[in-house]
TIBA-826182 format. One record per residue (C-alpha): residue number from 1; residue in three letters; x negated, z negated, y negated. Coordinates in steps of 0.5 Angstrom, whole numbers, plus 2048, in hexadecimal, padded with zeros to 3 digits. Layout:
REM residues N
+-----+------+-----+-----+-----+
| pos | code |   X |   Z |   Y |
+-----+------+-----+-----+-----+
| NUM |  ALA |   X |   Z |   Y |
...
+-----+------+-----+-----+-----+
***
This chain:
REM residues 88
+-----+------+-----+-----+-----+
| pos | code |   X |   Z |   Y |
+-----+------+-----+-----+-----+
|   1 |  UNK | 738 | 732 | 709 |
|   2 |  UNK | 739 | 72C | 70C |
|   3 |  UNK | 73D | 72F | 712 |
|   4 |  UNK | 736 | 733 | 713 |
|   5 |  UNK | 733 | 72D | 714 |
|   6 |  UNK | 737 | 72B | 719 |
|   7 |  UNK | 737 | 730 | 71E |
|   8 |  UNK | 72F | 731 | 71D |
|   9 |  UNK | 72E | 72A | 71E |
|  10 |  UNK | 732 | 727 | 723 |
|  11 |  UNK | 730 | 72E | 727 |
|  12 |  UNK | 729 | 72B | 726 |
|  13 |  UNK | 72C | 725 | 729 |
|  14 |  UNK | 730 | 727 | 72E |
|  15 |  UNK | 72A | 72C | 730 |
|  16 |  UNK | 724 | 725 | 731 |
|  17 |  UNK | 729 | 720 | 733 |
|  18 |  UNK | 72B | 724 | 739 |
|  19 |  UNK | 725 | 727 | 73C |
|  20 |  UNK | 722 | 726 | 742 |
|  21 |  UNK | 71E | 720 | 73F |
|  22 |  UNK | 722 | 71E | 738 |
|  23 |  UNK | 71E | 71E | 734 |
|  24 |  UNK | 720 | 717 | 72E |
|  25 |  UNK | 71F | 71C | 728 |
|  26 |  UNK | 726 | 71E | 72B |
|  27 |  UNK | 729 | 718 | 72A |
|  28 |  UNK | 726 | 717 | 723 |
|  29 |  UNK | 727 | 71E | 721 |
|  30 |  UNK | 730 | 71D | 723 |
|  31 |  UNK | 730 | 717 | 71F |
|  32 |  UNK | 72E | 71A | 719 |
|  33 |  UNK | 734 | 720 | 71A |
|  34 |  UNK | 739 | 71A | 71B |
|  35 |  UNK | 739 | 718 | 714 |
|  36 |  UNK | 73B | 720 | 712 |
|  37 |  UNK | 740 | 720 | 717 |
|  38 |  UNK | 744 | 71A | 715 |
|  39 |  UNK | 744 | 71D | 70E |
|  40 |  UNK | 747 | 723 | 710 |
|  41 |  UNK | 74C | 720 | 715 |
|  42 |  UNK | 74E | 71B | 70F |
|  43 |  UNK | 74F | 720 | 70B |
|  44 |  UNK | 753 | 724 | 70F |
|  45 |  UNK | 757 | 71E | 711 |
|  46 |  UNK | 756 | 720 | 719 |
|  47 |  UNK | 756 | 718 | 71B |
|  48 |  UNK | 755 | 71A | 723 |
|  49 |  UNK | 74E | 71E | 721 |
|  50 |  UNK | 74C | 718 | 71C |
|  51 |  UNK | 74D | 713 | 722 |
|  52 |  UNK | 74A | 717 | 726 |
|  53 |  UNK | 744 | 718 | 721 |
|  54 |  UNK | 743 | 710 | 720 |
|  55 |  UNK | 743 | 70F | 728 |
|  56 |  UNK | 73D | 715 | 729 |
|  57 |  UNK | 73A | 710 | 722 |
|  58 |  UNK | 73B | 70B | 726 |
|  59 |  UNK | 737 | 70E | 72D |
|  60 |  UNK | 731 | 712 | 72A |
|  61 |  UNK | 72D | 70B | 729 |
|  62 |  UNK | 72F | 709 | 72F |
|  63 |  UNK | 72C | 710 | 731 |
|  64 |  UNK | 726 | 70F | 72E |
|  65 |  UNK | 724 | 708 | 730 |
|  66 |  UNK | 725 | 70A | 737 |
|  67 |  UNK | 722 | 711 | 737 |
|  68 |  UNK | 71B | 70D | 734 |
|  69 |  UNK | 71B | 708 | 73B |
|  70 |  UNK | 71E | 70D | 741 |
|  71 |  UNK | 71A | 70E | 747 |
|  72 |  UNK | 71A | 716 | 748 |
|  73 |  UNK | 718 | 718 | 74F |
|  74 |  UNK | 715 | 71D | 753 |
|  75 |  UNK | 719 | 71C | 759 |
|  76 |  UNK | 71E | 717 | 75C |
|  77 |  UNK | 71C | 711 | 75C |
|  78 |  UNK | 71E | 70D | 764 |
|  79 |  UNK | 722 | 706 | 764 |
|  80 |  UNK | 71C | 705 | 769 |
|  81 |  UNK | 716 | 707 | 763 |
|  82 |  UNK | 719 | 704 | 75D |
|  83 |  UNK | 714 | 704 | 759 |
|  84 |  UNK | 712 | 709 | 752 |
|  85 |  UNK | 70C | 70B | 753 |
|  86 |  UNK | 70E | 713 | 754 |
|  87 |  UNK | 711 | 713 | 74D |
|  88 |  UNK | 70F | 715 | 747 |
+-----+------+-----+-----+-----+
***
């Protein structure tokens, strides 16, 4: 059961958060999955995976806080025209 979990929602995570425009629920959603993963990794006693997992907890709300404030573009923006007004 939890391992369904897992894969269904860091799938999700990984599917919003890496999109041509990352989408914050993505984060939000990975960071609900780290708690299941942290249990099954101490479980199993696999330490580097249980590392690993509390550094992915550690970045996903860095994720989400950067996510809600970045400037998406429709083209390159120039040096010489810095400003932001072409994003979306």
């Amino acid at each position: 059961m939890i391992q369904t979990a897992i894969l269904i929602l860091s799938g999700l995570a990984f599917w919003l958060s890496t999109s041509a425009k990352p989408q914050r629920a993505g984060y939000v959603i990975g960071m609900l999955a780290q708690p299941l993963w942290i249990i099954e990794t101490w479980q199993a006693s696999q330490w580097g995976m249980l590392l690993l997992s509390l550094c992915f907890l550690a970045g996903y709300p860095r994720g989400a806080l950067h996510s809600r404030s970045a400037q998406y573009c429709a083209r390159p923006i120039s040096p010489l025209r810095p400003n932001y007004s072409d994003c979306i």
